[in-house]
N, C-alpha and C positions, 0 to 999 in steps of 0.2 A: 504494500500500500504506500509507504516512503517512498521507494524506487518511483511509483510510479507519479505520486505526486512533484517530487523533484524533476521528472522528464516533464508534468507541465510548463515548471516555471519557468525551466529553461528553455522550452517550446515559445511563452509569450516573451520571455526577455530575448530572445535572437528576433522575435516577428517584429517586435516593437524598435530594437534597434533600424531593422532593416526598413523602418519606417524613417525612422529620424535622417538614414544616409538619404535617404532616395528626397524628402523632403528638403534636406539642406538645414537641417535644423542645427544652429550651432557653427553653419560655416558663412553664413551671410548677415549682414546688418543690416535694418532699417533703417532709411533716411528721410524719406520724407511718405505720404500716404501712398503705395501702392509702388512704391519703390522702395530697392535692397540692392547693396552692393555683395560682390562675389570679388575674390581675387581668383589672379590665375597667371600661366606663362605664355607665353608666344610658343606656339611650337610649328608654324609654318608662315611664311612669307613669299607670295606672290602675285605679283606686280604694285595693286593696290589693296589685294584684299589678304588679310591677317585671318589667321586663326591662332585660340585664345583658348587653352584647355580649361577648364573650369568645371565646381565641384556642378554637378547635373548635366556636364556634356559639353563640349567644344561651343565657342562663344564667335562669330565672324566681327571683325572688326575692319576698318578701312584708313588706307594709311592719309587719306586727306580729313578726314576728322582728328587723326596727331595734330594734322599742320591747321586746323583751324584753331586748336586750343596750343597753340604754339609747342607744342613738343617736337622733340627728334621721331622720326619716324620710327616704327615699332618695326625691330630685329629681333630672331629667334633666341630665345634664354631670358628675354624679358620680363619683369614681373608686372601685374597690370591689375590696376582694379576698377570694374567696368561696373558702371550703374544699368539698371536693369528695370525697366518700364513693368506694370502687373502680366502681362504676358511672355516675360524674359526676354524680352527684345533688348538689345543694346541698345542707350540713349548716348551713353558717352563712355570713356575711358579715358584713365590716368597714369603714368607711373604711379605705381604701390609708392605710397607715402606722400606721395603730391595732389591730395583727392582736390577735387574742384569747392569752392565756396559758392553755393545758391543763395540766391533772395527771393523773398514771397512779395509781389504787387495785387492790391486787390480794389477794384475800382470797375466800374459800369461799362461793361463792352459794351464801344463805340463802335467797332467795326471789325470782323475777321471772314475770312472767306476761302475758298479754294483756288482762287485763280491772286490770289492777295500772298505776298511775300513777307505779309507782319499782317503785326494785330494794334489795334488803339485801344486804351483804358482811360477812361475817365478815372482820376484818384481824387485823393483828397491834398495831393501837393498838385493838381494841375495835369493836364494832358500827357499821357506816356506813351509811346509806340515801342515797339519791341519787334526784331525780327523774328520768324518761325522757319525752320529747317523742314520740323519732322510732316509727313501728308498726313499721318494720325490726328495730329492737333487742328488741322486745317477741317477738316471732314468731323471734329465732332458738332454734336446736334446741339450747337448752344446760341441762342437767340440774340440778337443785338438788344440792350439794354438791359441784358442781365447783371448781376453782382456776380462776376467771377475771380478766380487767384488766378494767377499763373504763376511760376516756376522761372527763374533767369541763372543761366548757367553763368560763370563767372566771363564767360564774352560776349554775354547780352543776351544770350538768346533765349527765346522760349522754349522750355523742355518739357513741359505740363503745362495743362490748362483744366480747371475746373470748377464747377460751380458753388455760391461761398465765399465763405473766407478763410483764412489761415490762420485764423487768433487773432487780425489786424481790423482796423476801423475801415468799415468800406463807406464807400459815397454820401450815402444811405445816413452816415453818421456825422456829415459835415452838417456845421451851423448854419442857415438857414441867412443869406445875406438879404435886407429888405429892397423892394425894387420900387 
């Protein structure tokens, strides 16, 4: 009866580990909602496009997103810590130890679209425009004049967008000037 209750436990503690590898539980951090950073190496290089082993599978990366956030282009032995959108898509990558610094803006879309190369926000410092790289951000279903955040990587760009705020005072919360 021992024997056989010890082959449960160890039956759920090996299922349950093999839970935790396959999830990544323990080898990635949260950064901001719906994003989590993964480290990883370069372990192939060709032409432009990178690959980036990483804990849940091989990570594609691109050597003109290096040279947008001003790095040396990414060579095999590399160490790399790549930000990761809710569907594990790469949004950026860093050398391991030089992660990027974001800021939250959050103010009344003025204006965003699909054939548009940025976005306008109305804030509470005044009109902000920002540029948008990703077609994700471009294509989602958010209406002009909503209160949204977005997400500004440290070269301005927008790397998220979503409805809300971030903790911060939206439009909404500006003093009322008399007219």
């Amino acid at each position: 009866m021992n024997r056989k209750m010890n082959l449960h436990i160890i039956a759920v503690a090996v299922v349950m580990g093999m839970f935790f590898m396959m999830t990544g539980v323990g080898q990635a951090d949260t950064v901001s909602e719906g994003h989590r950073t993964v480290n990883g190496v370069v372990t192939t290089v060709k032409g432009d496009l990178v690959t980036v082993k990483a804990p849940g599978g091989n990570q594609p990366l691109s050597q003109k997103n290096a040279r947008q956030h001003g790095h040396a282009e990414w060579q095999v032995g590399d160490e790399v810590t790549i930000l990761l959108d809710i569907n594990n898509v790469p949004i950026e990558a860093h050398p391991k130890g030089d992660e990027g610094h974001h800021h939250f803006h959050t103010g009344k879309l003025v204006y965003m679209g699909k054939t548009k190369k940025e976005i306008k926000l109305e804030t509470i410092d005044g009109e902000k425009v920002f540029p948008i790289n990703r077609l994700e951000i471009k294509t989602k279903p958010i209406e002009e004049g909503e209160i949204v955040t977005v997400e500004v990587n440290e070269g301005g760009t927008v790397i998220d967008l979503r409805r809300g705020s971030h903790g911060e005072k939206s439009i909404n919360a500006m003093p009322k000037t008399p007219q």
